[in-house]
C-alpha positions as CSV (number, residue, x, y, z in Angstrom):
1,X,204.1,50.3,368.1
2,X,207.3,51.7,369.7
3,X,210.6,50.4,368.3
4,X,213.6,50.6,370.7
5,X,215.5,49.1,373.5
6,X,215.1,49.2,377.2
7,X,218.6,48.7,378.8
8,X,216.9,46.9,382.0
9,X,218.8,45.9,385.4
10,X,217.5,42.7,386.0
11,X,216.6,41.7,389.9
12,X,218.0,38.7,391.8
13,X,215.6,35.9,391.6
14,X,213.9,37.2,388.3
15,X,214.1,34.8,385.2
16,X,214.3,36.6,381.8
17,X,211.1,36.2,381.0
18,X,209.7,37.4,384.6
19,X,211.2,40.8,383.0
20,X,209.9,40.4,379.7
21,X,206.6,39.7,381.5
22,X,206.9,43.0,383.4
23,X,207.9,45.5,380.3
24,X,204.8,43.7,378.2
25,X,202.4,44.7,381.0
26,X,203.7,48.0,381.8
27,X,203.8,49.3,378.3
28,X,201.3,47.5,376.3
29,X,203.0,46.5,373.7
30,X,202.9,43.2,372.0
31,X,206.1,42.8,370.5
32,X,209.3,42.4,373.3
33,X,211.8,40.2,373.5
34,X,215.0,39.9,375.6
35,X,218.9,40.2,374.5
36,X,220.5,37.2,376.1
37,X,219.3,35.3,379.2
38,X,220.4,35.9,382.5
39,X,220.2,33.0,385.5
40,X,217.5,33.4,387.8
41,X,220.3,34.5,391.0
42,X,222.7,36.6,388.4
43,X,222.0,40.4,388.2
44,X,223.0,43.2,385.9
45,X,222.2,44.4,382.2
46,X,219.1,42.7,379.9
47,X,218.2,44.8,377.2
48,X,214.5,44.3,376.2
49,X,213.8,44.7,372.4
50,X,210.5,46.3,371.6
51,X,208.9,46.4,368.3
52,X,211.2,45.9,364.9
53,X,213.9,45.8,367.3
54,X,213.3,42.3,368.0
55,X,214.8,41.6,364.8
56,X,218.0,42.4,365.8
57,X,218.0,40.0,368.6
58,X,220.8,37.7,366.9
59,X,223.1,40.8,366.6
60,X,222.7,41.9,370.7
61,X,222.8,38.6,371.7
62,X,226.2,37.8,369.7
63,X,227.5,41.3,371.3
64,X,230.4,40.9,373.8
65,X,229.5,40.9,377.6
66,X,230.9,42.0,380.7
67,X,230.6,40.2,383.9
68,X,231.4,40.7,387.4
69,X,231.5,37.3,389.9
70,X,233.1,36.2,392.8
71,X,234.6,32.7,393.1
72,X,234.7,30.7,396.1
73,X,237.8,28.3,396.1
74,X,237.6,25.0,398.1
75,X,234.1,24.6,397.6
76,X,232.5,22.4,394.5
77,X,228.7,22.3,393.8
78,X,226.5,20.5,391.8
79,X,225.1,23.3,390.1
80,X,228.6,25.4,389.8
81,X,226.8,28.0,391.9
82,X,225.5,29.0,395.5
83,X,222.4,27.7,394.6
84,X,223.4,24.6,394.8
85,X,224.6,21.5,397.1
86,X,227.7,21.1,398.1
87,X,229.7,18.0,396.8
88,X,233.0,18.2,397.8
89,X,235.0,20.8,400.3
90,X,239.1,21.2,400.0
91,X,241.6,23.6,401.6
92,X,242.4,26.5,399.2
93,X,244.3,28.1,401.9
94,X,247.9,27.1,400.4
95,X,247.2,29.0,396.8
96,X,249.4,31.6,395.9
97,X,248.2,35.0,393.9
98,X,250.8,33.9,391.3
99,X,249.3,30.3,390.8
100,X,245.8,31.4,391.0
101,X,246.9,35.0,388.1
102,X,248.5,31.7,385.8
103,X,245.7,29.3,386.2
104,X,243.1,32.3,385.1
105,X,245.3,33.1,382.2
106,X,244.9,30.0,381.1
107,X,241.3,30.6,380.5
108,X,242.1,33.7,378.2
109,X,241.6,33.6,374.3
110,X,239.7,31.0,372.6
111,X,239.0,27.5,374.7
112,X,236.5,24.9,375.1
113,X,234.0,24.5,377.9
114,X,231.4,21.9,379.1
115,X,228.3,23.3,379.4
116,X,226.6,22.9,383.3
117,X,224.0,20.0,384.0
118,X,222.2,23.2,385.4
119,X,221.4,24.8,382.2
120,X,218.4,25.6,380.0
121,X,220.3,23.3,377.2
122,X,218.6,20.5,375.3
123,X,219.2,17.1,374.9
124,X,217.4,14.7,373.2
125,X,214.9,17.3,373.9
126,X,214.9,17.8,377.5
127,X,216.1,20.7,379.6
128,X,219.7,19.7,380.9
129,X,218.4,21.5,383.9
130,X,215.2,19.0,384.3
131,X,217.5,15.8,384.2
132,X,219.8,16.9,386.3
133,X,216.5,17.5,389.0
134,X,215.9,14.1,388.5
135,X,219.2,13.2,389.3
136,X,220.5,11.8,386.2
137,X,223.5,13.3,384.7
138,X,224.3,13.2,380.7
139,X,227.6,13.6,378.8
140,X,227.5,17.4,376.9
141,X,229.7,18.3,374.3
142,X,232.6,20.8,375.0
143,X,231.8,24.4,372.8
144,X,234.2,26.9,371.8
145,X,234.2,29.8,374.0
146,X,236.2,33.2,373.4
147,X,237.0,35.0,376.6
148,X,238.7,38.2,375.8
149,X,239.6,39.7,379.2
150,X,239.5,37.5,382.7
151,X,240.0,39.8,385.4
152,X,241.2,39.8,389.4
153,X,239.8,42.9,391.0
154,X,239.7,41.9,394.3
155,X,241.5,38.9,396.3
156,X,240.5,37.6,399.8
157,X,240.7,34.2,399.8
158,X,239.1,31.6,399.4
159,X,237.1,34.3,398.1
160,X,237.9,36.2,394.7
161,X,236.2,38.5,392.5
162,X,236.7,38.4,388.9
163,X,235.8,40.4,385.7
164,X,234.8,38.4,382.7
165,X,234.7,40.3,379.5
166,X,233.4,37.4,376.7
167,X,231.4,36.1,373.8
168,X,228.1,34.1,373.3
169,X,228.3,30.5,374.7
170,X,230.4,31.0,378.0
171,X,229.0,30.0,381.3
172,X,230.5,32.0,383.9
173,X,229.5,29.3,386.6
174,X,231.3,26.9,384.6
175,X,234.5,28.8,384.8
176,X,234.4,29.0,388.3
177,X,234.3,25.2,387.9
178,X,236.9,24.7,385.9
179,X,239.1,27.4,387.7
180,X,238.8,25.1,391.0
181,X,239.1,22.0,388.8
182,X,242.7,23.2,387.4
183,X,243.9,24.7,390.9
184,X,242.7,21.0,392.2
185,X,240.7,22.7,394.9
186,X,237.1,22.9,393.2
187,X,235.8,26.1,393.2
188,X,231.9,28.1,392.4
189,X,230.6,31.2,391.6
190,X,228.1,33.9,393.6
191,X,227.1,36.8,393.3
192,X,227.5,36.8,389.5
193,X,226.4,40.5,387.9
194,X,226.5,41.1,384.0
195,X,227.5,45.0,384.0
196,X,227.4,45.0,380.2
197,X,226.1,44.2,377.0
198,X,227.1,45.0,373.7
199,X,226.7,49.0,373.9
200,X,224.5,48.7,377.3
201,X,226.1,49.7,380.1
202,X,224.6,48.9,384.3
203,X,225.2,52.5,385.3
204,X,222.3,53.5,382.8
205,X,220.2,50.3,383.5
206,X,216.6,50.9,384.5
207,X,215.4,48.9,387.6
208,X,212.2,46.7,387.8
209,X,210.9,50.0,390.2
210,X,212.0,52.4,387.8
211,X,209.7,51.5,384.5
212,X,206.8,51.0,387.3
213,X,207.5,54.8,388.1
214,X,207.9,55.8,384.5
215,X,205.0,54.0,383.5
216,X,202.9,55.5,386.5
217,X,203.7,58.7,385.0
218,X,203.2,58.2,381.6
219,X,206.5,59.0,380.4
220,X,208.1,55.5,380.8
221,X,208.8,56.3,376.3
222,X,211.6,58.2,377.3
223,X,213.7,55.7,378.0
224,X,213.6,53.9,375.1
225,X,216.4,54.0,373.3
226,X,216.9,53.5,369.2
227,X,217.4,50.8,368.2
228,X,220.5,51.0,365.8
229,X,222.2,51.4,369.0
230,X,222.4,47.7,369.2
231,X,224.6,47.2,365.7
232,X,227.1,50.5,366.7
233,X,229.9,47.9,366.2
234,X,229.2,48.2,362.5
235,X,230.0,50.1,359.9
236,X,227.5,52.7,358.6
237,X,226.3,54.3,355.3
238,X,224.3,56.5,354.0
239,X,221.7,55.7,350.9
240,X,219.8,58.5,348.8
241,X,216.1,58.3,347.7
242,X,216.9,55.7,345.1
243,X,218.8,53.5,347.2
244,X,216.2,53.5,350.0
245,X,213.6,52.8,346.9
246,X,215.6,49.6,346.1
247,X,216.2,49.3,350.1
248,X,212.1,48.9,350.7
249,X,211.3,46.5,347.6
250,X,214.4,44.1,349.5
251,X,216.6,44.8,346.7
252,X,220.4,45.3,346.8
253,X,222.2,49.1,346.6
254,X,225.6,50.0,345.2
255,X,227.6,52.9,346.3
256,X,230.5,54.7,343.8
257,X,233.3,53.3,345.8
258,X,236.8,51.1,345.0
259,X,235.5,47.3,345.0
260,X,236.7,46.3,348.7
261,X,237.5,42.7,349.1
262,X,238.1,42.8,352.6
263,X,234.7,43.6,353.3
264,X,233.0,40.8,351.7
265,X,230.2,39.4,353.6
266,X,230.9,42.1,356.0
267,X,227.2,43.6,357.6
268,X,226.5,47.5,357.7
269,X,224.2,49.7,358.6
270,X,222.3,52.0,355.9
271,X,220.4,55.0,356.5
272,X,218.5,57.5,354.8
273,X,220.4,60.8,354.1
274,X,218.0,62.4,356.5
275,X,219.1,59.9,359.5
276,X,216.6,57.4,359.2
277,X,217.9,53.5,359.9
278,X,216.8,51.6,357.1
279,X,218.4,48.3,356.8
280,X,221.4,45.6,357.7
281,X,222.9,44.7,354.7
282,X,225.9,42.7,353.7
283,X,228.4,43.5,351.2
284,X,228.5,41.5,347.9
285,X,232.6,41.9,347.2
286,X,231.9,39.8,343.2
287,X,228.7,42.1,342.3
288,X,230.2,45.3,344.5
289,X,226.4,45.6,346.4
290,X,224.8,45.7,349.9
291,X,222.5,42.9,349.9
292,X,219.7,43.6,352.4
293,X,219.4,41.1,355.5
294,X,216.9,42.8,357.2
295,X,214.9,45.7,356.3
296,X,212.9,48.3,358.5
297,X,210.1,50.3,358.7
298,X,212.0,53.9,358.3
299,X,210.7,56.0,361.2
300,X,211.7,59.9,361.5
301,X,213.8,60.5,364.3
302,X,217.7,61.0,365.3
303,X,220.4,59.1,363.9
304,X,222.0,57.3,367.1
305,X,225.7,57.6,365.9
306,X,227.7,59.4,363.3
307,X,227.7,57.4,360.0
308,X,230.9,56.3,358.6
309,X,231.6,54.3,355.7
310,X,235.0,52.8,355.0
């Protein structure tokens, strides 16, 4: 069993699964899993999880993203995208840069958004998605959203092209909504393109045509990449031969540190002193202990970061 990440570029008209599909037949192995769905038309980074890797799902998929999109002004469809029909056309034509720069700032921070009809949600259990093909349309509860950057990078109007740096829970299609909505012009998004997730950047993102090459030749392992490197936003220590003892029978560890109250409840990573990950665990401030969360298999190999503790 191999235990890594592939940092895939998913292709236009591709659900998740269509990739998850792939990666399962060209390498064999059992265990895969995906790090945060992409729509069928959108492009860009979806790191597959092989192995013990899937375990960390929950931590890649509450990673920050990156997004690149263009948003059509004046247009409105039903499914926020260009997939969809149009309902309603209005001239964008008299916007101004400055109006459209303070109407996208508005978006910036933490907000609430409807979720689309056109979205794998559940209600009452039922795809949002399935009632909205039978033409039936349901109230959905706003969710808090964090957007931490919102972008123009290029402007031809009605046309602009926007990069959206945010946490889980924000539908990109719905803000090109609700941007046309507050500029009172309507508005959707094409051509939408994640460029990152979490640590995974596109510009080292394996296409569909390059794991069928790599797995022709035999060498598609290469690629994979540890898989610590999806928790490198955390904070890391190092455990000795007792502490990975304790570590493999799911007990906690203590290090001879100051009692740090500002950590508690705060996850890390532990490793072996030879560079082996080991666990997640999170920091007990009351008993002063690293209380495992989830606990690996300890494979040799390179460490995939220097280890800090602090």
């Amino acid at each position: 069993m191999i235990n890594g990440v592939l940092n895939m570029n998913k292709p236009e008209g591709w659900t998740s699964m269509d990739l998850v599909r792939l990666v399962k037949r060209l390498t064999r192995e059992k265990r895969v899993g995906h790090g945060g769905t992409l729509d069928p038309q959108a492009t860009g980074v979806l790191p597959i999880l092989l192995g013990q890797a899937t375990r960390l799902m929950e931590h890649l998929v509450n990673t920050p993203k990156l997004y690149r999109t263009d948003i059509v002004l004046g247009t409105e469809t039903d499914t926020y995208d260009g997939e969809g029909s149009i309902v309603a056309v209005r001239d964008a034509s008299h916007l101004s840069q400055e109006r459209i720069a303070s109407a996208l700032a508005s978006f910036v921070g933490v907000s609430y958004q409807v979720p689309p009809m056109y979205s794998a949600l559940k209600q009452d259990g039922k795809r949002l998605y399935e009632l909205a093909r039978a033409g039936e349309e349901v109230p959905r509860e706003p969710r808090k959203v964090v957007i931490s950057r919102l972008e123009v990078v290029a402007w031809a109007l009605p046309t602009l092209t926007v990069e959206v740096e945010c946490h889980r829970g924000v539908y990109v299609r719905s803000l090109a909504h609700d941007l046309g909505e507050a500029l009172e012009v309507g508005g959707h998004a094409v051509n939408l393109t994640r460029l990152r997730t979490g640590h995974y950047p596109i510009e080292t993102a394996l296409s569909a045509d390059d794991l069928r090459d790599a797995a022709d030749r035999g060498d598609w392992q290469q690629y994979v990449l540890a898989m610590d490197t999806i928790a490198l936003h955390l904070r890391a220590a190092v455990v000795g031969p007792a502490g990975e003892k304790y570590l493999s029978n799911g007990q906690p560890v203590s290090f001879p540190t100051p009692r740090l109250p500002s950590l508690h409840q705060e996850t890390c990573r532990l490793y072996s002193d030879d560079g082996r990950f080991l666990a997640l665990a999170n920091y007990n401030w009351v008993k002063h202990q690293w209380e495992p969360e989830r606990v690996f298999a300890s494979e040799k190999g390179k460490q995939a970061t220097e280890l800090r503790f602090a």
